[in-house]
C-alpha positions in Angstrom: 61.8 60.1 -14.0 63.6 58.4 -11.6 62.3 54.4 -10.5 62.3 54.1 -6.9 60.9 50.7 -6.5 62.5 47.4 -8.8 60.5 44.4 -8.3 62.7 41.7 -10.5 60.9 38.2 -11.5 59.8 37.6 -7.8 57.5 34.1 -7.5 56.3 33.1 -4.0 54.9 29.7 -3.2 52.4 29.0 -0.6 53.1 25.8 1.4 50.2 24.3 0.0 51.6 25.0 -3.8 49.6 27.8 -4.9 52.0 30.0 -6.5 50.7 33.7 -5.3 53.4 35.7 -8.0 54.8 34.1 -11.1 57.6 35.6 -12.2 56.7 39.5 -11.9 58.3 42.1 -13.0 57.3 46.0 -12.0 59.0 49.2 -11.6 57.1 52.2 -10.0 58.4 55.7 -10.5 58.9 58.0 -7.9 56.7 60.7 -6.9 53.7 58.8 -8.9 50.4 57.4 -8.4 50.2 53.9 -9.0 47.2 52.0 -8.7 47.1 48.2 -8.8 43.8 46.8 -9.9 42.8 42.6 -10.2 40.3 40.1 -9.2 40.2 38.7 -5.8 42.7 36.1 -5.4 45.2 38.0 -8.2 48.0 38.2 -5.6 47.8 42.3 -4.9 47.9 41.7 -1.3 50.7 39.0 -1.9 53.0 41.6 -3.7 52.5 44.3 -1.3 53.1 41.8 2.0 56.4 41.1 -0.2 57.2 44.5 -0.7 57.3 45.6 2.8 58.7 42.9 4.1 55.8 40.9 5.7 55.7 37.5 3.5 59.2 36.2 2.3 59.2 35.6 -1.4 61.3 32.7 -3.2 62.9 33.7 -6.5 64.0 37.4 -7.2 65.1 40.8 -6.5 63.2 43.7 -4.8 64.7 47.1 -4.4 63.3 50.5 -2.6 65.7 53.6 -3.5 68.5 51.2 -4.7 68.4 49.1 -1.2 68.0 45.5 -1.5 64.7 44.4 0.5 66.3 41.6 2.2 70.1 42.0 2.3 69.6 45.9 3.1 65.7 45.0 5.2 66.1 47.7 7.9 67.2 51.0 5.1 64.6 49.5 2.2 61.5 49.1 5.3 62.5 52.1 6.6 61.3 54.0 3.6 57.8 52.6 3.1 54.6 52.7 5.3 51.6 50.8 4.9 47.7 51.0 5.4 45.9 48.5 6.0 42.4 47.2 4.9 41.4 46.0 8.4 41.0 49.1 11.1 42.8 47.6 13.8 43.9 50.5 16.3 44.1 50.4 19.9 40.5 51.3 20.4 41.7 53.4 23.9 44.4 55.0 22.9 44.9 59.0 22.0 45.5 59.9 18.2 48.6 61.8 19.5 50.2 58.8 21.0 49.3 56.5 18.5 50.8 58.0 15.9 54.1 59.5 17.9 54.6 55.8 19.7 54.3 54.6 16.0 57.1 57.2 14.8 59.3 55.6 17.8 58.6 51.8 16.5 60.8 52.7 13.3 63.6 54.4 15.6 63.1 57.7 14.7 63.6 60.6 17.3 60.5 62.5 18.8 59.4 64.9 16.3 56.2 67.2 17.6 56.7 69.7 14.8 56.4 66.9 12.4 53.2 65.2 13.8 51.4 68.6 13.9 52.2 69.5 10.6 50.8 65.9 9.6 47.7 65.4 12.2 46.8 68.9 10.3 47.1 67.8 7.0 45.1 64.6 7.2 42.6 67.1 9.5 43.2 65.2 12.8 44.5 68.0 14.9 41.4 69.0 16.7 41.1 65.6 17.2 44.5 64.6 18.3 43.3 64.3 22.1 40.8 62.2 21.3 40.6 58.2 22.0 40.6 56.5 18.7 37.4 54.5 19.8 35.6 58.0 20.0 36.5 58.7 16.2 34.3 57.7 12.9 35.3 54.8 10.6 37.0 57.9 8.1 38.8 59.0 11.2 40.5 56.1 12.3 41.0 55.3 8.6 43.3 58.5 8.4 44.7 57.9 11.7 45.8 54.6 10.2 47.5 56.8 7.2 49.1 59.1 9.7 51.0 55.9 11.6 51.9 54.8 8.2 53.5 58.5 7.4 54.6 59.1 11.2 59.0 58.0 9.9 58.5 60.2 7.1 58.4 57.1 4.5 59.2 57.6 0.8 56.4 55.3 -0.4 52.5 54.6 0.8 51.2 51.5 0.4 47.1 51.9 0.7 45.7 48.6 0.8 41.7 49.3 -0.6 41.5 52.6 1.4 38.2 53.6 0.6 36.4 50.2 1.0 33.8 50.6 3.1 33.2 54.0 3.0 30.3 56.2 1.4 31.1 58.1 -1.6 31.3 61.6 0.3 34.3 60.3 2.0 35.9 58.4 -0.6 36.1 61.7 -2.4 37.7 63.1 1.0 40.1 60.6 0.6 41.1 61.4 -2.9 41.7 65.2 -1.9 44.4 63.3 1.0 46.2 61.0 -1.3 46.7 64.1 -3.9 47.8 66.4 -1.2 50.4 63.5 0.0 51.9 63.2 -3.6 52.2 66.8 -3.3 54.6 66.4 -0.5 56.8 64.3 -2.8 55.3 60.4 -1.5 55.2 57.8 -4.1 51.9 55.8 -3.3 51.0 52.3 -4.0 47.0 51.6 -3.7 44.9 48.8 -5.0 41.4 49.3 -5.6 38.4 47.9 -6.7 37.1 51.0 -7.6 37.6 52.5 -11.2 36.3 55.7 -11.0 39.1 55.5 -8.0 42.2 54.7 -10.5 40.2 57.8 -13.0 40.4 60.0 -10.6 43.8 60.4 -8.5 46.0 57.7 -10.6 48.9 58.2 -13.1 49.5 54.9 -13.8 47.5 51.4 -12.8 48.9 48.1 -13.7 46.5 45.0 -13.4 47.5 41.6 -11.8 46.4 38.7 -12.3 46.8 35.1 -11.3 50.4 36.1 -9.7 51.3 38.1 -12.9 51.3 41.7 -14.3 49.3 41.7 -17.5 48.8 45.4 -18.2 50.7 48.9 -17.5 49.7 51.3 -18.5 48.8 55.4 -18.7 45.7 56.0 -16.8 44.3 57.7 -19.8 44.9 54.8 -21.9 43.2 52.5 -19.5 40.2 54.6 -19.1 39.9 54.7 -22.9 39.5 51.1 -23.1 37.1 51.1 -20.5 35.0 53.3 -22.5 34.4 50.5 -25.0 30.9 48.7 -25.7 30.0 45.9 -27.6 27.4 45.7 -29.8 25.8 41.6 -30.1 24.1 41.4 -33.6 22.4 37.9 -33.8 21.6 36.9 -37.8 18.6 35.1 -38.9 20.8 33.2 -40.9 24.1 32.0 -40.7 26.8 33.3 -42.8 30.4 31.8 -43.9 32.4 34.8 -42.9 32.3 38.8 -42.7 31.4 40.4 -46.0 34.5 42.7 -47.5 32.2 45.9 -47.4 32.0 45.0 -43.7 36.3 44.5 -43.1 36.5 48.5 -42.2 34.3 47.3 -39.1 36.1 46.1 -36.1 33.6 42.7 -36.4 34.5 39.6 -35.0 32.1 36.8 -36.0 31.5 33.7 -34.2 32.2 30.1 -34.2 28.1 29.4 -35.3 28.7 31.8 -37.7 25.3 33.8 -36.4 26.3 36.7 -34.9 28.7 39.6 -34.9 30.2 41.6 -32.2 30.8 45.1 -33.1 33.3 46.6 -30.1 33.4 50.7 -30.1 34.1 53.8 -28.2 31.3 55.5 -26.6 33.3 58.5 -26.3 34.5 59.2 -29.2 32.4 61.4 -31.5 30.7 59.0 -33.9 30.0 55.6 -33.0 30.2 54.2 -36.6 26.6 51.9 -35.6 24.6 53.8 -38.1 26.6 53.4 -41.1 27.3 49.5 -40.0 23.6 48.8 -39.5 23.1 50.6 -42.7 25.4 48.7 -44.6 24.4 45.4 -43.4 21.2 46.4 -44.4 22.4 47.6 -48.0 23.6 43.2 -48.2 20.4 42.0 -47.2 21.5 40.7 -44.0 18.6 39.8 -41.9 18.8 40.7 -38.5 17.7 38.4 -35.5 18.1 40.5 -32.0 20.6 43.9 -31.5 22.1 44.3 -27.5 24.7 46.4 -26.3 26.8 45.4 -23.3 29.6 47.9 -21.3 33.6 46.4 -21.4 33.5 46.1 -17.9 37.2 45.9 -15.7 36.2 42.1 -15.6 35.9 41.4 -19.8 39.1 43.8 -20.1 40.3 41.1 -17.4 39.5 38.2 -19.4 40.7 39.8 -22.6 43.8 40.7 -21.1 45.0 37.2 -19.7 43.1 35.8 -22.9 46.0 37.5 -24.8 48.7 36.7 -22.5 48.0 33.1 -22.7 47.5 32.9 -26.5 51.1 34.6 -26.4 52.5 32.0 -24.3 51.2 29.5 -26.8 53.0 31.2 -29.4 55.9 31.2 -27.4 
C-alpha cells in the first residue's frame, strides 16, 4: 500500500515557547481511514493546520503524493480539503453556489456534472437551492464536506465531524465518510469519540503532548480498550506476589496492600475465578474487590508513561 502523506520530524514552536509538535513522525496510507485520537491540547489541530498549509512549522519535511508542502505548496494543497469543527458558512448563500464558488477558489474549471454527482452523494441535491441558513446543523455540516470535496482532493481532513451532533446523525455521518473512501479519498479525522474510531477506522494513531505515541490496527486498539482492572486491597501487607500467583498479570503496589489484576472482558474466560481462588487457597485475606474500565484516558497515561520511562532508558 502505497503512503501518500510523509510527515518527517516536524516540531512547531508557538511564539510564547510551547512547543505544539516535537519531533513527529507519521505516514498515512492512501485510500485508508486514519483516525487521530488525544487529549485536548495534544497538538491534533496543530498537525492538521500544518498539513494543509495553514500554520508554518519549524523543523521538518511534509509531503502529499511525493510534493513537498512548502517548496511544491500550490500541487501538495491542491490535493487536500479540510472540514472544519466550527460551521462557518455564509449563512445567505445557496448550497449550489457555495460549493461551485468554492471549486473556483482552488482554480479548477466549472464542473456541474461533478457537483451533482457529489450534492447527491452527501444527499444535498434536493436541497441544493436552498440558503444555507434554512438547512439543519447536519446539513450545513455536509455542506461543509462538499466545499472541502468541490477540487476533487485526494485527502479529507475532518476536524471532530460529529461533535455536536446526536447519535442518529453521527451514524449518518459514518455511512458518508465510508461511501467517500469508497470513491478512492484517503481521510484524516480526529475524534473524541471511540466507538467513532471502532466503527469507520483502519488505523488511529494517538498524539500526545506534540508527539505520536501509538499506531496502530484499529482492531488492536479496540482490544486494549477492552481491558479492566481489577483493585484487590489486602488486609495485610505482603513483601511481594506469591510464585503460584506469577501466571497472573498482578502488579503489586508500593504499600505492598493491594494488587491490580488487568484483563480482557472479551475474551472468553476472565481468569478472576481461578485468581480469587488461589489467593484464597494462600490464605490471603482480602480487604475491598473493585473493578474499573481502561478508559482512552488510562491507555493515555499508560502510553506516554511508557514513552517517557523509554526516554529515560535512552
Amino acid at each position: 500500500m502505497s503512503e501518500i502523506l510523509q510527515i518527517s520530524k516536524v516540531s512547531k514552536i508557538y511564539k510564547n515557547k510551547f512547543q505544539a509538535l516535537d519531533n513527529l513522525t507519521l505516514s498515512i496510507n492512501e485510500g485508508e481511514i486514519f483516525a487521530l485520537l488525544g487529549p485536548n491540547g495534544a497538538g491534533k489541530s496543530t498537525l492538521i493546520n500544518t498539513i494543509c498549509g495553514i500554520l508554518n512549522f519549524d523543523n521538518g519535511d511534509i509531503t502529499v503524493n511525493n510534493f513537498d508542502i512548502k517548496k511544491q505548496y500550490r500541487e501538495a494543497r491542491s490535493l487536500i480539503g479540510i472540514v472544519p469543527q466550527e460551521l462557518n458558512l455564509e449563512a445567505f448563500e445557496t448550497v449550489w453556489n457555495n460549493v461551485n464558488y468554492s471549486r473556483g477558489l482552488y482554480g479548477k474549471p466549472s464542473n456541474h456534472e461533478y457537483i451533482e454527482k457529489l450534492l447527491k452523494e452527501l444527499s444535498l441535491w434536493e436541497k441544493k437551492d436552498n440558503k444555507l441558513r434554512e438547512l439543519s446543523g447536519g446539513m450545513k455540516r455536509r455542506v461543509l464536506i462538499a466545499k472541502a470535496l468541490s477540487h476533487e482532493p485526494k485527502i479529507l481532513f475532518l476536524d471532530e465531524p460529529t461533535a455536536s451532533v446526536d447519535v442518529e446523525l453521527r451514524k449518518d455521518m459514518w455511512e458518508v465518510v465510508k461511501r467517500l473512501k469508497k470513491n478512492g479519498v484517503t481521510i484524516i479525522l480526529t475524534t473524541h469519540y471511540i466507538e467513532e474510531a471502532e466503527e469507520i477506522a483502519d488505523r488511529v494513531g494517538i498524539i500526545n503532548n506534540g508527539k505520536i505515541i501509538l499506531v496502530d490496527e484499529k482492531e488492536n486498539l479496540i482490544k486494549k480498550l477492552g481491558q479492566k482492572i481489577l483493585k484487590i486491597e489486602l488486609v495485610n501487607s505482603i513483601k511481594e506476589i506469591p510464585t503460584d500467583l506469577k501466571n497472573f498479570n498482578l502488579e503489586l503496589n508500593q504499600e505492598k496492600n493491594s494488587l491490580t489484576y488487568i484483563y480482557d472482558t472479551k475474551g472468553k474466560n476472565t481468569g478472576i475465578t481461578s485468581l480469587l481462588s488461589e489467593i484464597k487457597n494462600l490464605g490471603i485475606q482480602l480487604k475491598d474487590i473493585s473493578t474499573e474500565q481502561s478508559s482512552l484516558e488510562s491507555i493515555f497515561l499508560n502510553l506516554v508513561k511508557e514513552s517517557e520511562n523509554e526516554l529515560d532508558r535512552g
